[in-house]
C-alpha positions in Angstrom: -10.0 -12.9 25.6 -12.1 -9.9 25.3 -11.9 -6.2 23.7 -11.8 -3.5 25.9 -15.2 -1.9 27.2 -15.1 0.7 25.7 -14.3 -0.5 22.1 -16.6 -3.3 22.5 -19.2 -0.6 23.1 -18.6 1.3 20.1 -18.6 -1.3 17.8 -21.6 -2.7 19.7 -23.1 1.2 18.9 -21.7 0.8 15.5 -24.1 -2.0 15.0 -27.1 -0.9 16.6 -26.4 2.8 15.2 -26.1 1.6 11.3 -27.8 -1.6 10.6 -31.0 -0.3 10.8 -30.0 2.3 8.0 -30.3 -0.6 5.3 -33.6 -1.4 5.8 -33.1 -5.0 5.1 -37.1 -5.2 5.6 -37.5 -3.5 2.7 -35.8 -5.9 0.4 -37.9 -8.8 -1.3 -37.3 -12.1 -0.8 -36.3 -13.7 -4.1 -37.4 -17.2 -2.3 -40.4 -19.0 -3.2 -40.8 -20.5 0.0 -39.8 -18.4 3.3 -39.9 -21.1 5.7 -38.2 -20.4 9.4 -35.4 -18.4 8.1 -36.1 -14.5 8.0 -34.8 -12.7 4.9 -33.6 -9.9 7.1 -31.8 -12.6 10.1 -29.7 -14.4 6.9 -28.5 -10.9 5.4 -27.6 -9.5 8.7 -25.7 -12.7 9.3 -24.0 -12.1 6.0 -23.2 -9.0 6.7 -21.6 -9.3 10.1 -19.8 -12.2 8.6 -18.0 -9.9 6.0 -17.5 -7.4 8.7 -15.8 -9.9 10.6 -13.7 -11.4 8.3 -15.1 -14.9 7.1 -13.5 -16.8 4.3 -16.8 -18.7 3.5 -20.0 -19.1 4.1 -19.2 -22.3 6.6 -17.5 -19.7 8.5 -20.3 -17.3 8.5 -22.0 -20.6 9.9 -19.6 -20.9 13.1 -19.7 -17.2 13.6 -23.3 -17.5 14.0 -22.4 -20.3 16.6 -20.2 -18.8 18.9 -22.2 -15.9 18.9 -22.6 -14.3 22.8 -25.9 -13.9 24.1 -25.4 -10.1 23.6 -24.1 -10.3 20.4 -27.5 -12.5 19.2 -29.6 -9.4 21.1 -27.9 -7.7 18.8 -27.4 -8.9 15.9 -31.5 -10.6 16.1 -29.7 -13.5 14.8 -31.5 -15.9 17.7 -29.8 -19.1 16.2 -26.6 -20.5 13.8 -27.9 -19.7 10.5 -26.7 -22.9 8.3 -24.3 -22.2 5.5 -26.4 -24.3 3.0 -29.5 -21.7 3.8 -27.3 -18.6 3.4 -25.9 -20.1 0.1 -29.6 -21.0 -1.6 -30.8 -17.3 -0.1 -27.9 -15.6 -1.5 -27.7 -17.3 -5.0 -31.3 -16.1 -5.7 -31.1 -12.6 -5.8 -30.8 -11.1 -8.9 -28.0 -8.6 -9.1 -29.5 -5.2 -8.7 -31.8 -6.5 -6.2 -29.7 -5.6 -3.0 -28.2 -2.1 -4.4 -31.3 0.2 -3.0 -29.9 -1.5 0.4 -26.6 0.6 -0.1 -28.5 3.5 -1.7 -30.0 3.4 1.9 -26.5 3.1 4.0 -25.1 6.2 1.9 -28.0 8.8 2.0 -27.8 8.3 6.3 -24.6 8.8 5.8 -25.2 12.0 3.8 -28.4 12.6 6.4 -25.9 12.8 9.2 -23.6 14.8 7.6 -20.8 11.5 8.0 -19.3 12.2 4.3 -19.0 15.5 3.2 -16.5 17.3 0.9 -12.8 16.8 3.0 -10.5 19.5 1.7 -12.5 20.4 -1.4 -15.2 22.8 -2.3 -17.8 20.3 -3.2 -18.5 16.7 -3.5 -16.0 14.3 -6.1 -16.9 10.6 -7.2 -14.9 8.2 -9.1 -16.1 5.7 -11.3 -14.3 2.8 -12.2 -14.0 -1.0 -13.8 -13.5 -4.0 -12.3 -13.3 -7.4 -13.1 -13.6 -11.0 -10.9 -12.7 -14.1 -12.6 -14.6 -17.5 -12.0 -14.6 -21.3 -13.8 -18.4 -20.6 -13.9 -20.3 -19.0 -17.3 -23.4 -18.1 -17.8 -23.1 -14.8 -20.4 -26.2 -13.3 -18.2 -23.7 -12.3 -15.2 -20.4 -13.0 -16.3 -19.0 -12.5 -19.7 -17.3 -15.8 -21.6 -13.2 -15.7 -22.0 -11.7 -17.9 -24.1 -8.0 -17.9 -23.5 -5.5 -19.5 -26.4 -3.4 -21.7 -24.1 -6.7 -23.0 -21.3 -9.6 -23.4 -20.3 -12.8 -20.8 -20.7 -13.6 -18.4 -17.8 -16.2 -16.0 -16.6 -15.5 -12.5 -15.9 -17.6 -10.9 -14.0 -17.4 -7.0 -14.4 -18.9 -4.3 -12.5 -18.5 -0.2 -12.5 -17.7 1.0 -9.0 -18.4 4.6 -7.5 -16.6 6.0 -4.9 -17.1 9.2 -2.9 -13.4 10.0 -3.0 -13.9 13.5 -1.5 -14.7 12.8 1.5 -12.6 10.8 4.5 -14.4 7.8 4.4 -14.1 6.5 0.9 -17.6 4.9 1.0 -18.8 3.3 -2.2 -22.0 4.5 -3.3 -23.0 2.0 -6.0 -22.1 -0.8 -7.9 -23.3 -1.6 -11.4 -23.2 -5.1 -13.0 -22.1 -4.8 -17.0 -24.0 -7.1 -19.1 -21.8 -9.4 -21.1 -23.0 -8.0 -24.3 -20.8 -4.5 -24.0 -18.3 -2.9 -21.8 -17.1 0.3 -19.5 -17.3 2.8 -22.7 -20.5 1.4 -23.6 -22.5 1.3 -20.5 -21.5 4.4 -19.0 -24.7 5.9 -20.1 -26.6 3.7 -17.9 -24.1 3.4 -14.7 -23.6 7.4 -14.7 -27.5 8.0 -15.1 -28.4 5.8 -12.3 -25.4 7.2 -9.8 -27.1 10.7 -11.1 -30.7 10.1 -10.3 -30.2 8.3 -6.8 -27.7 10.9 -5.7 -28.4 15.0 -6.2 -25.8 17.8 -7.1 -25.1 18.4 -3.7 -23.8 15.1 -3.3 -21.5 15.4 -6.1 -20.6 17.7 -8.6 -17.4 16.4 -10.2 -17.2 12.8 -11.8 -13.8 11.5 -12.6 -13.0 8.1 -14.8 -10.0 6.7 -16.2 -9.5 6.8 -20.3 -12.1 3.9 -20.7 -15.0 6.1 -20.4 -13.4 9.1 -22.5 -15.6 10.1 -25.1 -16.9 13.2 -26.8 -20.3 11.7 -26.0 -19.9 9.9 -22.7 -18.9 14.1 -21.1 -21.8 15.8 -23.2 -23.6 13.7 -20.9 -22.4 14.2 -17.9 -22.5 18.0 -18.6 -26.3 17.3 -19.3 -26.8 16.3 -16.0 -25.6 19.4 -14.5 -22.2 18.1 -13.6 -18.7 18.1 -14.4 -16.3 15.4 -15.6 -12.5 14.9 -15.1 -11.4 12.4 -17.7 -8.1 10.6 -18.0 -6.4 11.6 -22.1 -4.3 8.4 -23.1 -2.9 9.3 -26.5 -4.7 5.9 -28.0 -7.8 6.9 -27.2 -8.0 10.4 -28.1 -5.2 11.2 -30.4 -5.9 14.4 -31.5 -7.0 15.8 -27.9 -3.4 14.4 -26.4 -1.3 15.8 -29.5 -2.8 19.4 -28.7 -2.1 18.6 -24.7 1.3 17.5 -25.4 1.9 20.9 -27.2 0.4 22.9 -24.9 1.3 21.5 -21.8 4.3 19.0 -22.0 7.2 21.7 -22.8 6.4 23.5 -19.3 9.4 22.8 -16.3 8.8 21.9 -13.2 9.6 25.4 -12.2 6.3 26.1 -14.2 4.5 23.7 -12.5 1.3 25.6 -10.1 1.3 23.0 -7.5 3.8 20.7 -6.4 3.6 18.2 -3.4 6.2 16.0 -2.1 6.0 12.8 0.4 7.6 9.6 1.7 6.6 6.3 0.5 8.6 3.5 2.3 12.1 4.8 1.3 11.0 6.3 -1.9 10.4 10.1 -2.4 7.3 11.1 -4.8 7.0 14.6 -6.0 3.8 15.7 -8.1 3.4 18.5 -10.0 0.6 19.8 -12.1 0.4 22.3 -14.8 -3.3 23.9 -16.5 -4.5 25.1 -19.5 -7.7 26.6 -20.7 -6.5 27.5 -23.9 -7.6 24.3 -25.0 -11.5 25.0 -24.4 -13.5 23.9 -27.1 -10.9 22.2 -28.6 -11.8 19.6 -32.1 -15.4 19.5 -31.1 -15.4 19.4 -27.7 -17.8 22.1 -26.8 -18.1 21.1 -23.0 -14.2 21.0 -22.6 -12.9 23.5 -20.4 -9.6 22.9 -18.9 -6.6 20.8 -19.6 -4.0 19.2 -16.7 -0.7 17.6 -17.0 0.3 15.7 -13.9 3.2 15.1 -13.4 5.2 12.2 -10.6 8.7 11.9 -10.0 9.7 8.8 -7.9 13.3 9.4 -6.7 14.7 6.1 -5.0 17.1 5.8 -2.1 19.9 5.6 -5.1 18.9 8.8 -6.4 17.5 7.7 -9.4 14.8 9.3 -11.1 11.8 8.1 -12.6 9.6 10.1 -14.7 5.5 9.5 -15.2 3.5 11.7 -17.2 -0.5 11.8 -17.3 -3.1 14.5 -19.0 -6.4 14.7 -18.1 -9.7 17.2 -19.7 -12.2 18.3 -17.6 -16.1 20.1 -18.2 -14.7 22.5 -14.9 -13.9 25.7 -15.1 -10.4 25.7 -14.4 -10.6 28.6 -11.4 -13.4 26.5 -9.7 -10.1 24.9 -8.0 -7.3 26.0 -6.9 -4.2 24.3 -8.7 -3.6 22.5 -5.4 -7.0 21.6 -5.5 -6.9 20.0 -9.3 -3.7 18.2 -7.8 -6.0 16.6 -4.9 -8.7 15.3 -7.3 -6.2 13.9 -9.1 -5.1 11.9 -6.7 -8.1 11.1 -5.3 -9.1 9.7 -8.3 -7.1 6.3 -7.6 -8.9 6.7 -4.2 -11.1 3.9 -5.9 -8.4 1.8 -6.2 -6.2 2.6 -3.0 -9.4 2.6 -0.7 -11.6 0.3 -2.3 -10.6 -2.3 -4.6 -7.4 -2.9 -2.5 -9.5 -3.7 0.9 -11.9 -5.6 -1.2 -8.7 -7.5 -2.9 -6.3 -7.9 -0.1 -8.6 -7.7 3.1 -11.5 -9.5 1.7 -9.6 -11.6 -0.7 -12.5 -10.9 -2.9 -11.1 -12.4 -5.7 -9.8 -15.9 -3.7 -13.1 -16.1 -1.7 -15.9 -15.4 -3.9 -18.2 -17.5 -0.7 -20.2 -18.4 -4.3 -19.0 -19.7 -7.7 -21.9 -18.8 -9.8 -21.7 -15.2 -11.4 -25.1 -14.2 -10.2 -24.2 -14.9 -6.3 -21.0 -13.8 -6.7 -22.5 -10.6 -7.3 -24.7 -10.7 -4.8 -21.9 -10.9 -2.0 -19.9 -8.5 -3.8 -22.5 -6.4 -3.3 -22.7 -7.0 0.3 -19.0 -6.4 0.7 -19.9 -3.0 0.0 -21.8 -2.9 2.1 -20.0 -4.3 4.8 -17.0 -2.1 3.7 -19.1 0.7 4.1 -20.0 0.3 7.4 -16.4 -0.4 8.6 -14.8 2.4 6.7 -17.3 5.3 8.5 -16.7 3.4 11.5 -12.6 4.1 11.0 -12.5 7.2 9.3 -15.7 9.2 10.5 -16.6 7.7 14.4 -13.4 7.4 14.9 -11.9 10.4 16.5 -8.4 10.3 16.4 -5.7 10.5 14.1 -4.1 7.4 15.2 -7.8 5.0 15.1 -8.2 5.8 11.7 -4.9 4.6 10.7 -5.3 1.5 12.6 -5.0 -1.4 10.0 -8.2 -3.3 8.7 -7.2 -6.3 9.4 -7.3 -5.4 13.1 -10.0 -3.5 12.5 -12.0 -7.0 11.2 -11.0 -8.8 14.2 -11.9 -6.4 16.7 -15.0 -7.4 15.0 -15.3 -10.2 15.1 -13.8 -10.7 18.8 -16.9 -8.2 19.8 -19.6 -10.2 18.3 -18.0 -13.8 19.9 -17.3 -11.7 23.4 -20.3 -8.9 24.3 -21.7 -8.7 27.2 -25.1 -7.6 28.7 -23.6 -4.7 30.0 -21.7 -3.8 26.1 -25.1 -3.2 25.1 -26.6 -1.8 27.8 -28.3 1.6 27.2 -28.2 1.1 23.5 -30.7 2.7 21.7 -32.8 -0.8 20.5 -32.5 -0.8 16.6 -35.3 0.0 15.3 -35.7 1.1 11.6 -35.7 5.0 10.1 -38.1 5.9 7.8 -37.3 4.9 4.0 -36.3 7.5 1.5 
């Protein structure tokens, strides 16, 4: 069985187009001896092995194995890489080591214009938690749980940051958290990183759930010549959601500025928002501008009604967007977890097929997913022309993958430009 030509020669473009981007020569081998394996051949073996769906690293092993003749051309993986070699490679790296790698992939992307703003005035990114169990400890990579009623745990925890505004929902970093603190606490050093790898005109607007919602945490992110977009949870920041409440919660829905309404499965969600920036200022908060009040409606196919509330404070001015527009961010605010943490849980089964148990190689796949995801989500969303190819599901998606690499021929790859390697920046 093979793909189609011309499918097997976009994904064979995809490939020759995007690899190069990384500039896996770049990277420095954490190995004290090099022997006959290249550093770039092993990572570009992991990589395609992501992209193609492997549950392991023995997979990643027979992938390399049945690769075609064409697909080794391009791939310059000459030979099956052994799963033992991949494991060692990958189990050295320290954490951060591979991120400049994805730095890379993102600012081509940016370079070529593949991920600008998509319905909004200016770039939005999301930054969130996330957290990977495993049996192993170590409290360098993964902090120590002790549950009541079993045995301890790691838990591995990382700050993602999405690009939500545009239509690929690339990820543009990911940040280990020491054991020693958590997502409050080391948003200092997650934000100012994002902020000094990527300019204003990347992104203007930073959203975060109520984890990172502090007086402090948005004086910085005003510092930095940007805007935040917080989530107010009444636990968090009593006084602030009291005042909100007031404000904002007696309004109707005939009151509300924006409204939207859509079919999911046999369920009908309405969302409405309401805005305030009476608030401005408000108990100390000299970079608060504007208040929202979101609110969703889920009617079932009974009729019932189900009511959610949310508030949220924001640095913007509140006519930088149009009420529509503060309606958008918000939603595009779980685009995190819709777009990436879902393909990384149910796609990748990230969580079930961690390829390594110990909390620094975990990370450095994890890492690599990202990368992988990256490349497969500009492929859908961006190269991609029509409507109906960027809806087509991942899974199928992975295995068109995966059946290209097993199945090119010399004339897939004819005419490609060979890869060769852009210039670092």
């Amino acid at each position: 069985m093979a793909l189609p030509t011309r499918l097997a020669r976009r994904i064979a473009g995809l490939v020759s187009a995007r690899l190069p981007e990384l500039r896996l020569d770049l990277v420095v081998d954490p190995r004290h001896r090099r022997g006959k394996w290249p550093l770039t051949m092993l990572l570009t073996a992991a990589i395609a092995g992501i992209a193609s769906g492997c549950r392991n690293l023995q997979e990643v092993e027979r992938l390399t194995e049945r690769l075609s003749r064409a697909g080794r051309k391009l791939l310059r993986v000459p030979r099956r890489v052994p799963d033992t070699t991949l494991r060692d490679l990958l189990d050295a790296f320290a954490p951060h080591a591979l991120r400049p790698a994805l730095w890379r992939q993102v600012k081509a992307a940016i370079r070529r214009k593949a991920v600008g703003p998509y319905r909004l005035p200016f770039g939005v990114v999301t930054m969130d938690g996330r957290s990977t169990a495993t049996r192993l400890t170590d409290e360098q990579y993964a902090q120590t749980q002790h549950p009541q009623d079993g045995k301890a745990f790691g838990l591995v925890r990382t700050i993602t940051s999405t690009l939500v505004s545009s239509r690929a929902k690339v990820c543009l970093d990911m940040n280990p958290i020491p054991p020693t603190t958590n997502e409050m606490g080391y948003f200092k050093v997650a934000f100012e990183q994002l902020a000094g790898v990527y300019g204003e005109e990347v992104f203007q607007l930073v959203t975060y759930d109520s984890g990172a919602c502090s007086e402090e945490n948005g004086r910085l992110v005003e510092q930095a010549n940007r805007a935040y977009l917080f989530r107010l949870k009444q636990g968090d920041q009593p006084t602030i959601f009291a005042e909100a409440e007031r404000t904002l919660g007696r309004l109707s829905p005939r009151e509300a500025e924006a409204e939207t309404t859509e079919m999911v499965g046999r369920k009908t969600v309405i969302r409405r928002v309401w805005r305030t920036a009476e608030m401005a200022g408000w108990h100390g908060w000299e970079h608060l501008r504007t208040v929202l009040r979101v609110e969703t409606e889920t009617i079932g196919p009974d009729g019932e009604a189900v009511l959610f509330q949310r508030y949220f404070i924001s640095s913007l001015r509140m006519r930088r967007l149009t009420a529509e527009q503060w309606l958008e961010v918000v939603r595009r605010h779980w685009g995190v977890e819709n777009k990436n943490h879902w393909v990384w849980d149910a796609i990748f089964k990230e969580d079930e097929r961690p390829w390594i148990l110990s909390p620094r190689g975990m990370l450095t796949v994890m890492l690599l997913r990202r990368i992988a995801y990256n490349l497969l989500a500009l492929f859908r969303s961006v190269t991609q022309r029509s409507e109906e190819k960027r809806r087509v599901p991942w899974k199928d998606l992975i295995s068109d993958v995966h059946l290209a690499l097993a199945t090119l021929a010399a004339n897939d790859i004819a005419g490609l430009r060979a890869r060769r390697s852009p210039a670092p920046v």
